[in-house]
Backbone as ProteinMPNN parsed JSONL, in Angstrom:
{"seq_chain_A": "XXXXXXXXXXXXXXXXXXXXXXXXXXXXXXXXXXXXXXXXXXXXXXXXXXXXXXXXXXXXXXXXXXXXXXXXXXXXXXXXXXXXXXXXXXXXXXXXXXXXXXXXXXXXXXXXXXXXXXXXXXXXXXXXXXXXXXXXX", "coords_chain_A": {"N_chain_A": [[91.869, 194.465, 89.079], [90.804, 193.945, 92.569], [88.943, 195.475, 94.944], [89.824, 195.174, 97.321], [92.272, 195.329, 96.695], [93.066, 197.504, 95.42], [92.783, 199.287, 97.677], [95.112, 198.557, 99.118], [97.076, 199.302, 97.326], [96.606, 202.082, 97.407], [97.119, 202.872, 100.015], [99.971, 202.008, 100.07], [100.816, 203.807, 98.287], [100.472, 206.319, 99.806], [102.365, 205.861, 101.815], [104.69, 205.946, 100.506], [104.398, 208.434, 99.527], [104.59, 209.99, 102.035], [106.773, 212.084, 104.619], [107.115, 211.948, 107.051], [106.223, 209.291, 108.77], [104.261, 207.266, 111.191], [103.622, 204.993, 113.319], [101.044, 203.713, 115.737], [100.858, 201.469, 118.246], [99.333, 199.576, 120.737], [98.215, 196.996, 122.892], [96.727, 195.151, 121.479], [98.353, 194.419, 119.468], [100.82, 192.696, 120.722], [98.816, 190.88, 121.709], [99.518, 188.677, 120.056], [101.925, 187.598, 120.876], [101.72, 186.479, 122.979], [100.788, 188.308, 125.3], [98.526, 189.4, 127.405], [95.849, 191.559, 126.851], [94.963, 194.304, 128.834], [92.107, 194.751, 128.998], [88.772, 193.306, 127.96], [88.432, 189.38, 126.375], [89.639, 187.613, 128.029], [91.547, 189.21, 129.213], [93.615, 191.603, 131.297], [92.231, 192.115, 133.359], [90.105, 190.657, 133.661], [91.058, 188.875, 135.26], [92.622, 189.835, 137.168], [92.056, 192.088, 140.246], [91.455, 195.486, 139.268], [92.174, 197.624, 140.685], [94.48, 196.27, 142.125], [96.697, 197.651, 140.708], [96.317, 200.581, 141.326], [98.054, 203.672, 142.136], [97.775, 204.432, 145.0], [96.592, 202.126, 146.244], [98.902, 200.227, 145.934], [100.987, 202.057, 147.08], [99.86, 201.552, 149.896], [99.9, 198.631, 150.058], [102.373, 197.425, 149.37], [103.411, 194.865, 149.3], [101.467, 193.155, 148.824], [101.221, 194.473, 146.125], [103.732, 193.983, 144.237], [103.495, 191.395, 144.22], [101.813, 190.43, 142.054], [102.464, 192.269, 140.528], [104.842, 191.423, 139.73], [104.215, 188.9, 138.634], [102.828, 189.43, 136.452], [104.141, 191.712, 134.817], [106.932, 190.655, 134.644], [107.191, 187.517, 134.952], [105.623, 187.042, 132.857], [105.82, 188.203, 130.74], [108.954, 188.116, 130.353], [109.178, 185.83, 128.752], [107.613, 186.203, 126.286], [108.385, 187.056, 123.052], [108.98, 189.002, 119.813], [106.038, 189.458, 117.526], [104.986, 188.717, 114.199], [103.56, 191.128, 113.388], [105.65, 193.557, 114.793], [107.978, 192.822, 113.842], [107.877, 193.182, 111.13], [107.382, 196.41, 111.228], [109.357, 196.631, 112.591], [111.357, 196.462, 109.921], [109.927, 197.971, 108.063], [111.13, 200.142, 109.07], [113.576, 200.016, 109.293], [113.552, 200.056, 106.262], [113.251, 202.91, 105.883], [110.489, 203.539, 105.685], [109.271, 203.984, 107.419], [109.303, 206.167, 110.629], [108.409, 206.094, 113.108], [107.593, 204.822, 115.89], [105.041, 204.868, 118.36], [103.94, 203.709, 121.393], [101.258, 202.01, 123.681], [102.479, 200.013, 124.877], [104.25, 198.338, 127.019], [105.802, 196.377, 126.86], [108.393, 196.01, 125.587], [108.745, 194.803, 123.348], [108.685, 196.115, 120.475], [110.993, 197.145, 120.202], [112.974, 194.565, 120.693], [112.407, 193.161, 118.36], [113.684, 195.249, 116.919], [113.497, 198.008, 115.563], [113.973, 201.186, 116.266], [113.356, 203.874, 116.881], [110.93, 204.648, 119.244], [108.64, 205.29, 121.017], [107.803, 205.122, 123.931], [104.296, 205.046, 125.41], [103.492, 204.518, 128.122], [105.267, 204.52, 129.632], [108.568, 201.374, 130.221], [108.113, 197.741, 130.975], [111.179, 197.545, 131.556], [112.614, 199.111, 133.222], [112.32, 200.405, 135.96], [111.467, 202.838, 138.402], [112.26, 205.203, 140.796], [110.089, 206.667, 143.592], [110.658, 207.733, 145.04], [113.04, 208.604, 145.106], [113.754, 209.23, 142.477], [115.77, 207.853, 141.136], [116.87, 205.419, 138.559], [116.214, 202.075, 137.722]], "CA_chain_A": [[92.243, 194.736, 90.455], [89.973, 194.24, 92.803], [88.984, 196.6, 95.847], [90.96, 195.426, 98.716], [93.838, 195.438, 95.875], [92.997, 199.327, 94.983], [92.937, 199.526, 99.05], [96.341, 198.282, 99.415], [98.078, 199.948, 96.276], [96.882, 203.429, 97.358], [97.693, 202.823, 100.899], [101.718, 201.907, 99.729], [100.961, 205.324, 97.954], [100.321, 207.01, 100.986], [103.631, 206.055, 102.425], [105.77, 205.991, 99.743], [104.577, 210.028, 99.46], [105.076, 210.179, 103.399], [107.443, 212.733, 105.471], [107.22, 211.39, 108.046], [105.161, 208.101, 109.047], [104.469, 206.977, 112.658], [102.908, 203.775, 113.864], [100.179, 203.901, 116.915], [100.1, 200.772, 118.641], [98.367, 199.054, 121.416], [97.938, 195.74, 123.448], [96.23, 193.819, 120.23], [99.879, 193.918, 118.484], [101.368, 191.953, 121.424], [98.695, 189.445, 121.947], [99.719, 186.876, 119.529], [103.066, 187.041, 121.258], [101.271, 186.025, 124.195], [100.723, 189.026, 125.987], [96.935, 189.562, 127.449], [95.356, 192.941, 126.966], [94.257, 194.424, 129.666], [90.423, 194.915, 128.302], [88.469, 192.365, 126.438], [88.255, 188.628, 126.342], [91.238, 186.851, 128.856], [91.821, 190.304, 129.69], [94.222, 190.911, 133.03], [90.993, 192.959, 134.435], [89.051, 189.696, 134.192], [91.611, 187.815, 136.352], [92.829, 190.884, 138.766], [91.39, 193.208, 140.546], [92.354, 196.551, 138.76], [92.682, 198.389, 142.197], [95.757, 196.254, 142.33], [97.335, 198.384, 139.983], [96.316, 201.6, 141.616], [99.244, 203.928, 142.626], [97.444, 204.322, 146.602], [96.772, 200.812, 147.003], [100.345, 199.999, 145.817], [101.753, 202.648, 148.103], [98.971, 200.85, 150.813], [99.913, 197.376, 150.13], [103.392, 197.18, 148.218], [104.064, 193.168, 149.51], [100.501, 192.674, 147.534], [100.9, 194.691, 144.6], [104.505, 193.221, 143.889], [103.568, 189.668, 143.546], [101.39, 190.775, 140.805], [103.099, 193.21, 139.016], [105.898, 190.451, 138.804], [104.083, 187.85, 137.676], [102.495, 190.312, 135.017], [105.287, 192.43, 133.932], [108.207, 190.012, 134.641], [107.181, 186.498, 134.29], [105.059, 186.847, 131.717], [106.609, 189.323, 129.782], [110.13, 187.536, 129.932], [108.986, 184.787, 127.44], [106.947, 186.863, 125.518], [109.016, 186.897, 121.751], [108.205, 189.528, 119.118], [105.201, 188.515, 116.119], [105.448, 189.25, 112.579], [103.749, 192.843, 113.695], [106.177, 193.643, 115.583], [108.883, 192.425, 112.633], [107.439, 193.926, 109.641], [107.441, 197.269, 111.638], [111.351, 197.547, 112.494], [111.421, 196.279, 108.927], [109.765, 199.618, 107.894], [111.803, 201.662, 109.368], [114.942, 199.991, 108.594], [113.729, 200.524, 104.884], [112.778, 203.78, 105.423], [109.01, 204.208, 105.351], [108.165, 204.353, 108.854], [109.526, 207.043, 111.309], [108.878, 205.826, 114.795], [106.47, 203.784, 116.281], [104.423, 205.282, 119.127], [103.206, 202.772, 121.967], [101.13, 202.708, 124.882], [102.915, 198.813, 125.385], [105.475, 198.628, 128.193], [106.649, 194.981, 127.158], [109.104, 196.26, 124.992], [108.907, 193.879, 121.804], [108.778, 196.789, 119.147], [112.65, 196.917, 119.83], [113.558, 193.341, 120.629], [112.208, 193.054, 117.064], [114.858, 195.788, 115.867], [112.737, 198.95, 116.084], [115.105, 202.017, 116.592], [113.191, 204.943, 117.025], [109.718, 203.912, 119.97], [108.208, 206.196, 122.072], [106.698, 204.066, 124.977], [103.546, 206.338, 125.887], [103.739, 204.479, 129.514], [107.258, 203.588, 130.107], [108.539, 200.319, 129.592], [109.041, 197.108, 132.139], [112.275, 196.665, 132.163], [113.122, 199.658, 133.99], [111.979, 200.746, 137.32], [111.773, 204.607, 138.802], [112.063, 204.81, 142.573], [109.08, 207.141, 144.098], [111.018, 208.589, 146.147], [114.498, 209.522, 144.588], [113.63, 209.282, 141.121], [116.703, 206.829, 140.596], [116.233, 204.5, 137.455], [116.741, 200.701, 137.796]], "C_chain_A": [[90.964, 194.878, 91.286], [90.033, 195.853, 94.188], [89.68, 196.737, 96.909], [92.589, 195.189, 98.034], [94.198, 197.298, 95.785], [93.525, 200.056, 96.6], [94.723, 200.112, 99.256], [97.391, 198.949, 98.943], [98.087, 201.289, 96.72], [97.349, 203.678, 98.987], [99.716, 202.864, 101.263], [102.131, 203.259, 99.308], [101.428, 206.476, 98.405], [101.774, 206.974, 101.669], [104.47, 206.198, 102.225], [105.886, 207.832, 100.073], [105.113, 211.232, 100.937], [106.216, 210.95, 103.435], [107.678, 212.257, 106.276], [105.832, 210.098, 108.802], [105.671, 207.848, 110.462], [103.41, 205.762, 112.3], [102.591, 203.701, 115.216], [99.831, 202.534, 117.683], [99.762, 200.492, 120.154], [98.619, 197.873, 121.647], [97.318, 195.008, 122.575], [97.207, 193.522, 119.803], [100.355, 193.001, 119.227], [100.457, 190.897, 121.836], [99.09, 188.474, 121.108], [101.372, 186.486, 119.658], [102.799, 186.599, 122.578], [100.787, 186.784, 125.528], [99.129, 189.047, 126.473], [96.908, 190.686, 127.372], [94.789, 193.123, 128.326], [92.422, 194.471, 129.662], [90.332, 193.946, 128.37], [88.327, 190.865, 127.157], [89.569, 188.036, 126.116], [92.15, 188.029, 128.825], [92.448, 190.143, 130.846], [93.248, 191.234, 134.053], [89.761, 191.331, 134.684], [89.708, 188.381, 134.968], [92.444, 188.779, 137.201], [92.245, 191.885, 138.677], [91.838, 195.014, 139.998], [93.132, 197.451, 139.985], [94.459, 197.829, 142.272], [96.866, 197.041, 141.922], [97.188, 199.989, 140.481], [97.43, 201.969, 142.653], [98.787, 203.959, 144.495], [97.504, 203.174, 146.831], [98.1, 200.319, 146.853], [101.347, 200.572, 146.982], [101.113, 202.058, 149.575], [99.802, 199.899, 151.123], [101.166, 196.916, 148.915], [103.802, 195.727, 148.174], [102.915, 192.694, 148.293], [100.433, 193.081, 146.278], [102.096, 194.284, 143.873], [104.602, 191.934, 143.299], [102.657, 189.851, 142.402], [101.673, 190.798, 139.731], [104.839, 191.765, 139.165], [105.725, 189.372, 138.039], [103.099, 188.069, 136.426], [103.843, 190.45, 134.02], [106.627, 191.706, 134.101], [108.03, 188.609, 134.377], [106.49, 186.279, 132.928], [106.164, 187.498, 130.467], [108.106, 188.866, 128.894], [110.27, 186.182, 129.051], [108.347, 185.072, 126.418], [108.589, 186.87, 124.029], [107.903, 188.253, 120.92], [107.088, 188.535, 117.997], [105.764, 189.444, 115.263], [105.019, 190.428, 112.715], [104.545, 193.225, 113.715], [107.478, 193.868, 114.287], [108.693, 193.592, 111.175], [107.516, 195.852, 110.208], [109.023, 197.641, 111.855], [111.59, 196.858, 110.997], [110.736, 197.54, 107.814], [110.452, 200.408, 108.182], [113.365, 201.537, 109.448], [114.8, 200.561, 107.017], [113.126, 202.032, 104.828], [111.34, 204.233, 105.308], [108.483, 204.074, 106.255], [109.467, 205.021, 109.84], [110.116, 206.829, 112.457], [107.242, 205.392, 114.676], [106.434, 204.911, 117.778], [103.447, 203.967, 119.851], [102.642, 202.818, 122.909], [101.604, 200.763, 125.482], [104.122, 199.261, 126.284], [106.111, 197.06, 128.238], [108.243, 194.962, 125.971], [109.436, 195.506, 123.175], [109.041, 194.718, 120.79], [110.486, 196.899, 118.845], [113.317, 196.031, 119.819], [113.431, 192.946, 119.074], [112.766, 194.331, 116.002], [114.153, 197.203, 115.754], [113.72, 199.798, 116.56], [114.647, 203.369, 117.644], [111.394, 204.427, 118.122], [109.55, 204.96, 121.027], [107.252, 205.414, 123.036], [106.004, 205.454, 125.775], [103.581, 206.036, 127.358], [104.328, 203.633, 130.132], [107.429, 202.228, 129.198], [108.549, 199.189, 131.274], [110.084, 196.931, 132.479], [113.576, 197.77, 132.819], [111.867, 200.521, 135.108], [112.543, 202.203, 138.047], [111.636, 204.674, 140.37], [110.962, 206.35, 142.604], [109.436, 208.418, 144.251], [112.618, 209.284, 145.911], [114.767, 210.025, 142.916], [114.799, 208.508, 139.901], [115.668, 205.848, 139.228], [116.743, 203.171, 137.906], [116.318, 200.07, 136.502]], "O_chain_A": [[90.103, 195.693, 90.954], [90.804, 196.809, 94.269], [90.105, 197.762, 97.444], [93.658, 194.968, 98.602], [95.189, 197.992, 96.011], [94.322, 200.982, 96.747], [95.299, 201.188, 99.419], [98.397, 199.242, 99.589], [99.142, 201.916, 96.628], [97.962, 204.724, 99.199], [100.416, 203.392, 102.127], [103.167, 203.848, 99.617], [102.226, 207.308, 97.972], [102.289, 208.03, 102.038], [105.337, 206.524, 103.036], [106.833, 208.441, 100.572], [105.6, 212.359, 101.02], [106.941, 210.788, 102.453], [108.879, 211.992, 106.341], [104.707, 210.387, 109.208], [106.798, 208.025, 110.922], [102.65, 205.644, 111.338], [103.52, 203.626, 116.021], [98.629, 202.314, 117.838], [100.017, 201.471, 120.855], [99.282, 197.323, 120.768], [97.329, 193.839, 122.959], [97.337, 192.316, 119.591], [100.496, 192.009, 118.513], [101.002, 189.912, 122.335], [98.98, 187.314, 121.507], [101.997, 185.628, 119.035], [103.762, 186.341, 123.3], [100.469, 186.209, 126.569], [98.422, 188.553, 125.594], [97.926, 191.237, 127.792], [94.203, 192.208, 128.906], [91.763, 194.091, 130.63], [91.279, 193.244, 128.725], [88.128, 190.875, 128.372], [90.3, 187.881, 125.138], [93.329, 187.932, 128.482], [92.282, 189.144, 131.546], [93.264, 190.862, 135.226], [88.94, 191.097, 135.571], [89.184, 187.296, 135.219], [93.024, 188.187, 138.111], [91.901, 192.545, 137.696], [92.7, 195.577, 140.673], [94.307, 197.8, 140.095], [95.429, 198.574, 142.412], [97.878, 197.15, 142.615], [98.033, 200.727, 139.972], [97.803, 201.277, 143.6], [99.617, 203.442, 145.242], [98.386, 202.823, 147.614], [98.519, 199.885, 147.926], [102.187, 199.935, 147.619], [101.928, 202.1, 150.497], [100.468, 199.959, 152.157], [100.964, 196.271, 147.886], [104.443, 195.301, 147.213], [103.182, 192.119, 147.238], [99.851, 192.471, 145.382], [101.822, 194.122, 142.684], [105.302, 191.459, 142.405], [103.007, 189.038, 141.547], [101.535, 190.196, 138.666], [105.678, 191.646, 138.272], [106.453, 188.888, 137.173], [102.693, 187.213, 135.64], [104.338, 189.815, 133.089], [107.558, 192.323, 133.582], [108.755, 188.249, 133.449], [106.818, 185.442, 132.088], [106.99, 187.097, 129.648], [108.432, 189.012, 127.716], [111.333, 185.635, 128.757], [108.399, 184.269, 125.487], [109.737, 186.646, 124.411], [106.718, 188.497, 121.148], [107.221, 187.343, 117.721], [106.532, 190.402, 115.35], [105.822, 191.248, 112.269], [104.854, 193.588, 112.58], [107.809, 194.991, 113.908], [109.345, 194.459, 110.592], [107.76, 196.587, 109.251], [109.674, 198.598, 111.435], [112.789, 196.628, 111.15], [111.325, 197.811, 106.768], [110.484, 201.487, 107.59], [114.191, 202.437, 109.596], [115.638, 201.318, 106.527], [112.543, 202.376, 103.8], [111.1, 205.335, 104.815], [107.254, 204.004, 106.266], [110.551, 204.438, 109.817], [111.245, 207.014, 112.911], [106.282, 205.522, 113.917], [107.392, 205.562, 118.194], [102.55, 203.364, 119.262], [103.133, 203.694, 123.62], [101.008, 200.325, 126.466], [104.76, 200.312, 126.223], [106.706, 196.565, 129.195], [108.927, 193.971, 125.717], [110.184, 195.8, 122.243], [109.626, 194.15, 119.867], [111.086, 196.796, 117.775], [114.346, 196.115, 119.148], [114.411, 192.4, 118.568], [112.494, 194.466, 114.809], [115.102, 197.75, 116.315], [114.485, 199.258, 117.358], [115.191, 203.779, 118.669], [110.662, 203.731, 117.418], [110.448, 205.329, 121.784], [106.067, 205.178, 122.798], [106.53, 206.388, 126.381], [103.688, 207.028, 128.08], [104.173, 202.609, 130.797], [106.905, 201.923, 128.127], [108.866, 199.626, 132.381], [110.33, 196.299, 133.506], [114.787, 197.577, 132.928], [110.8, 201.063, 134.82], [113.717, 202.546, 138.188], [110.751, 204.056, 140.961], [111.067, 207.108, 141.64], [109.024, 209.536, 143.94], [113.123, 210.252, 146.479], [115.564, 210.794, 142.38], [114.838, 208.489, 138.671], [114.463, 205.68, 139.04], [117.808, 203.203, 138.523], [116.614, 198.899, 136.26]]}, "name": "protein", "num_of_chains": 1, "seq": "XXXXXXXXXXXXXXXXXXXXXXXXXXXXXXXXXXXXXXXXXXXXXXXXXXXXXXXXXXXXXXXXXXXXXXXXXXXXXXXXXXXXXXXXXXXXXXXXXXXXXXXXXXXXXXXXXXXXXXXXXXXXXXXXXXXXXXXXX"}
């Protein structure tokens, strides 16, 4: 056996002996469903201005920060498909050895890919909070 075998075996170890297992992810799981990270290389920061995203300029300039955030979080998003991440994860926790997934994604794929239990650390897209009444859409 080698070492990234010993890795692997005591890692299965680890979860088999598990209470409770969580999964932490992040904007790398969803790029190879097409998503861009915001960071990094073809990042959304290196093709918009982040300001756009700020809650003042939004409340400033809501006609400009709309066409954005829709063709972020709604066109993109709405062809987006889970990956085998994504899979193998509600496949954990249908069999039992993972908990809940913890995300700071808001494109929702951990549940389109079957995922029960997801704590979205900041929200999700495909609902909308009004400002000002606190209605949900």
């Amino acid at each position: 056996m080698n070492l990234f075998e010993k890795k692997i075996d005591e890692a299965a170890a680890l979860l088999k002996s598990s209470r409770f297992t969580s999964a932490f992810t992040g904007a790398g799981i969803s790029v190879e469903s097409g998503i861009s990270p915001f960071r990094g290389e073809g990042g959304l920061w290196n093709k918009y201005d982040p300001i756009l995203f700020d809650i003042n300029y939004f409340q400033q300039y809501p006609e400009k920060s709309w066409v954005v955030i829709k063709e972020i979080f709604y066109d993109d998003f709405a062809i987006a498909k889970p990956n085998t991440a994504h899979y193998i994860l509600a496949k954990m926790e249908a069999n039992n050895l993972l908990n809940a997934v913890i995300t700071q994604n808001i494109d929702h794929l951990h549940q389109d890919a079957g995922s029960k239990t997801v704590f979205e650390f900041h929200g999700n897209s495909r609902q909308l909070i009004s400002m000002d009444t606190g209605k949900v859409y």
